[in-house]
C-alpha positions as CSV (number, residue, x, y, z in Angstrom):
1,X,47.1,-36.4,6.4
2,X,46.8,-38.9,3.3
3,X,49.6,-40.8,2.8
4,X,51.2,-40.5,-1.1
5,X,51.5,-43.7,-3.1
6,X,55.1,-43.3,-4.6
7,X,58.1,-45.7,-5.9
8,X,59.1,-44.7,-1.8
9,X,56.7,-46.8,-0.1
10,X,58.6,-49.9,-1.1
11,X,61.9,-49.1,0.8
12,X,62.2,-50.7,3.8
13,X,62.4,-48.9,7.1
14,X,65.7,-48.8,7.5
15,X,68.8,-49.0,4.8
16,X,72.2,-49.4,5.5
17,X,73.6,-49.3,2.0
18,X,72.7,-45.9,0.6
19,X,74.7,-46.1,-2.4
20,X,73.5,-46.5,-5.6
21,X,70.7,-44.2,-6.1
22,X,71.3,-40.8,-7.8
23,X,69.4,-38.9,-5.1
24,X,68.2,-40.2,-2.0
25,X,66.6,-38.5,0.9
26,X,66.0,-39.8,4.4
27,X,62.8,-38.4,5.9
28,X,62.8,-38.5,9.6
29,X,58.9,-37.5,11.0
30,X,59.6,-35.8,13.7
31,X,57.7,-34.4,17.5
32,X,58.8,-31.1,18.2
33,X,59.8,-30.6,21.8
34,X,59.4,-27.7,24.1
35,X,62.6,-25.7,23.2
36,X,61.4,-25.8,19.6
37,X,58.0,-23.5,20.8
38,X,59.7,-20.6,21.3
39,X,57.6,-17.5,22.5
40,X,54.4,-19.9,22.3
41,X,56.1,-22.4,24.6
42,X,54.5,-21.9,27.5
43,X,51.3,-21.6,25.7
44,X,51.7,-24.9,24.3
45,X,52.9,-26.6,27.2
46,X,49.7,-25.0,29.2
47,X,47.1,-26.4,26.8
48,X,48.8,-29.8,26.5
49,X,48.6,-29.8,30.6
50,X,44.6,-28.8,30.7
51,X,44.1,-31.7,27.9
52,X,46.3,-34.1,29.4
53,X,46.7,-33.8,32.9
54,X,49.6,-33.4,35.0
55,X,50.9,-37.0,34.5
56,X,49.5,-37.1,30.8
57,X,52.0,-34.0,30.3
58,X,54.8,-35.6,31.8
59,X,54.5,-39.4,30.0
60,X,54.1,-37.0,26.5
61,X,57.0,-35.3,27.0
62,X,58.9,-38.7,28.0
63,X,57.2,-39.9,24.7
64,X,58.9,-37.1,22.8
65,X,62.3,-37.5,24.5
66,X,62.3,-41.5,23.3
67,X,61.2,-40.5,19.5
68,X,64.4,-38.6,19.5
69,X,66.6,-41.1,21.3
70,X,65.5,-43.2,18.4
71,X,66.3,-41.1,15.8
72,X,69.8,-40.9,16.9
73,X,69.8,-43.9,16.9
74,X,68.8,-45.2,13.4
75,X,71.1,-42.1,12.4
76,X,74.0,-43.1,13.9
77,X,73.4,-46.7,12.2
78,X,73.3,-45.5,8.6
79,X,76.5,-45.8,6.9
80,X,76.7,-41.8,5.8
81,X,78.9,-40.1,3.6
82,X,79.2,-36.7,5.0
83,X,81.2,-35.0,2.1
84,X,77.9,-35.5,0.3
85,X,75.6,-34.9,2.7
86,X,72.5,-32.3,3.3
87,X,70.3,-31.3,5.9
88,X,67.0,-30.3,5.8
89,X,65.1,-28.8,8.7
90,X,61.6,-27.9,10.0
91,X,60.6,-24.4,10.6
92,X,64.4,-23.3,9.5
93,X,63.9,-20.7,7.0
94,X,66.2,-19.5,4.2
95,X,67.9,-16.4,5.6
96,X,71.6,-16.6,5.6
97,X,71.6,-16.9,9.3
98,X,71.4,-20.9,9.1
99,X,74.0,-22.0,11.3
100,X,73.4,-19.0,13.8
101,X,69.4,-19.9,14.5
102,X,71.1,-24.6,14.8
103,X,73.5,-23.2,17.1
104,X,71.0,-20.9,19.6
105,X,68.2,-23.8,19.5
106,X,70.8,-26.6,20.3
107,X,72.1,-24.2,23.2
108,X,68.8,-24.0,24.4
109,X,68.4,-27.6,24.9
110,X,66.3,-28.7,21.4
111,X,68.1,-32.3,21.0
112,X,66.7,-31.7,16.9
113,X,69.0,-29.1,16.5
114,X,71.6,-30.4,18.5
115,X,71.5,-33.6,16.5
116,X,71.7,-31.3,13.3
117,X,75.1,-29.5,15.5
118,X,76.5,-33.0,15.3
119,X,75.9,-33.5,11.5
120,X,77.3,-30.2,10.7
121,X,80.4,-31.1,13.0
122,X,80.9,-34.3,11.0
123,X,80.5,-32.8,7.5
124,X,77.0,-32.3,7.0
125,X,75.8,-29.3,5.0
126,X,73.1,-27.5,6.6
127,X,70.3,-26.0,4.0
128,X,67.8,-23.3,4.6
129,X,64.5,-25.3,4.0
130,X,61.7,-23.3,4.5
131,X,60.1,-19.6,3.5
132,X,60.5,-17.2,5.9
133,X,57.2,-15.7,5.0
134,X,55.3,-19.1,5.1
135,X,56.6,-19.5,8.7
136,X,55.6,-15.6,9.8
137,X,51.9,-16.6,8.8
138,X,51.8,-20.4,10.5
139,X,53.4,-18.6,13.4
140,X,50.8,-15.9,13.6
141,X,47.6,-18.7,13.1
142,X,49.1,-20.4,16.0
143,X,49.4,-17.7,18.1
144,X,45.7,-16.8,17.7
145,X,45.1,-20.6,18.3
146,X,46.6,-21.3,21.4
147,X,46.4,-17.5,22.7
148,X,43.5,-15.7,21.5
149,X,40.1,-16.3,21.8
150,X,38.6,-19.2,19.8
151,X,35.7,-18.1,17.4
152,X,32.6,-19.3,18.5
153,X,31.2,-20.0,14.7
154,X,31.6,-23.0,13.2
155,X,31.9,-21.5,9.5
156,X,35.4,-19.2,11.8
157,X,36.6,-22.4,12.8
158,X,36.0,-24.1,9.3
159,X,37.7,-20.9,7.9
160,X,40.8,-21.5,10.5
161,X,41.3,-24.9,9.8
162,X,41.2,-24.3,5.6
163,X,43.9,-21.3,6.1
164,X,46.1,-23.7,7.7
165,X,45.7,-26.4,5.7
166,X,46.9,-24.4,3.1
167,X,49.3,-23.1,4.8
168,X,51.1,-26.4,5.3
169,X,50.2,-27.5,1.8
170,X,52.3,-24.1,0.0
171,X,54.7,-25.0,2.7
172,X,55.5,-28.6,1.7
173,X,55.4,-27.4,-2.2
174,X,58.3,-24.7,-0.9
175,X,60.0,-27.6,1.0
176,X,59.7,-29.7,-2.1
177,X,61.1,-27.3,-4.2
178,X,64.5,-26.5,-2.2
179,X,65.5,-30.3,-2.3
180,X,64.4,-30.6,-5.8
181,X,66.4,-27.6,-6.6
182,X,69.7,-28.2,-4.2
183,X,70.1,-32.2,-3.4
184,X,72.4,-33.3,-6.6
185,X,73.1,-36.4,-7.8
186,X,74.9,-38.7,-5.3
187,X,74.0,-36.8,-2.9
188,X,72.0,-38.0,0.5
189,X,69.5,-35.8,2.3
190,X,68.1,-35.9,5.8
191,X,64.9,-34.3,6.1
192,X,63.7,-33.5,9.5
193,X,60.0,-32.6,9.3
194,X,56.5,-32.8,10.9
195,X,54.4,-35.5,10.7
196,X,51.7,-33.5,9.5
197,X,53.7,-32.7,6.4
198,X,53.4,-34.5,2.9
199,X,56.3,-33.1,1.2
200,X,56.8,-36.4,-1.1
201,X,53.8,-35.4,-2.7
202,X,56.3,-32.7,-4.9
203,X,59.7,-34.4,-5.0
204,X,61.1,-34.8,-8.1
205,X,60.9,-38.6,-9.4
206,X,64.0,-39.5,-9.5
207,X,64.5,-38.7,-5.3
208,X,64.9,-41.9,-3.5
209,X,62.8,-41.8,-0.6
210,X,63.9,-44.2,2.4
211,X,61.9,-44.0,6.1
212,X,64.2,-45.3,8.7
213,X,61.5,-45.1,11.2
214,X,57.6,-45.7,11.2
215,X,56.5,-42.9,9.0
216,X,53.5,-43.0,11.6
């Protein structure tokens, strides 16, 4: 993924006075662990094992476990004002069932989503970030990735790799659009997201984008 060139890539890694800006966003890349698979977990977790290798599988998922350690972190070292604070989340869609999808992921051991429980706890307002409809179709494309039967062609696996580029592309412009639309002016957002996603790519201007971690 290319990285954007915006007024963002002069912040420093990590800001402990957040004040000041009219809109600022915090944009936390993040691994997604195996509670966050869902029905393809074990599909996942199977074709990570043949790549990998039994110990391979196990120092990755230790690797994932420390990312988020890490985000908690640098979290819990920003000075945050809750009462004016939103949360943005990967794969959550808008639905009016929010809270109810946090609280079932967190229960089932995601530490994202139980990290986003502890926001919400504290004052954080929790946003429906993504389209439901966008996430039905990446679901689907991965299902026939890591379940079905790869196609043999090259100009099929061209064509795979083009839908979901696209895919993630009309996903990060919907993204985009539901901070540009809801984060208001001194207000703070913490955007949980992929590290294939380029989302500052469609932010408004005026969005004040700090990276307390490595953005890689």
């Amino acid at each position: 993924m290319a990285t954007t060139q915006k007024q963002s890539d002069q912040q420093p890694e990590s800001d402990k006075t957040l004040a000041g800006s009219s809109r600022t966003l915090i944009y936390c890349p993040i691994i997604h662990t195996q509670a966050d698979m869902g029905a393809l977990k074990d599909s996942v977790m199977r074709a990570t094992r043949e790549k990998l290798g039994r110990p391979g599988l196990s120092r990755h998922l230790a690797a994932i476990e420390q990312v988020w350690t890490e985000i908690e972190q640098v979290l819990d070292s920003l000075s945050l004002s809750f009462d004016r604070l939103r949360l943005y989340q990967d794969g959550l869609p808008v639905c009016g069932r929010e809270a109810e999808i946090v609280r079932e992921l967190a229960q089932a051991g995601c530490r994202n989503h139980q990290l986003l429980e502890r926001l919400m706890s504290q004052g954080g307002i929790l946003m429906g970030t993504e389209s439901g409809d966008l996430l039905v179709q990446e679901y689907q494309l991965a299902r026939q990735s890591f379940t079905g039967r790869q196609p043999r062609a090259a100009a099929l696996q061209v064509q795979r790799r083009a839908l979901s580029q696209t895919l993630l592309a009309r996903r990060d412009q919907f993204i985009a659009r539901r901070i540009n639309e809801t984060l208001k002016p001194g207000e703070t957002g913490i955007l949980f997201l992929g590290k294939l996603h380029s989302v500052e790519l469609y932010l408004d201007k005026d969005i004040k984008v700090i990276y307390p971690l490595h953005r890689r």
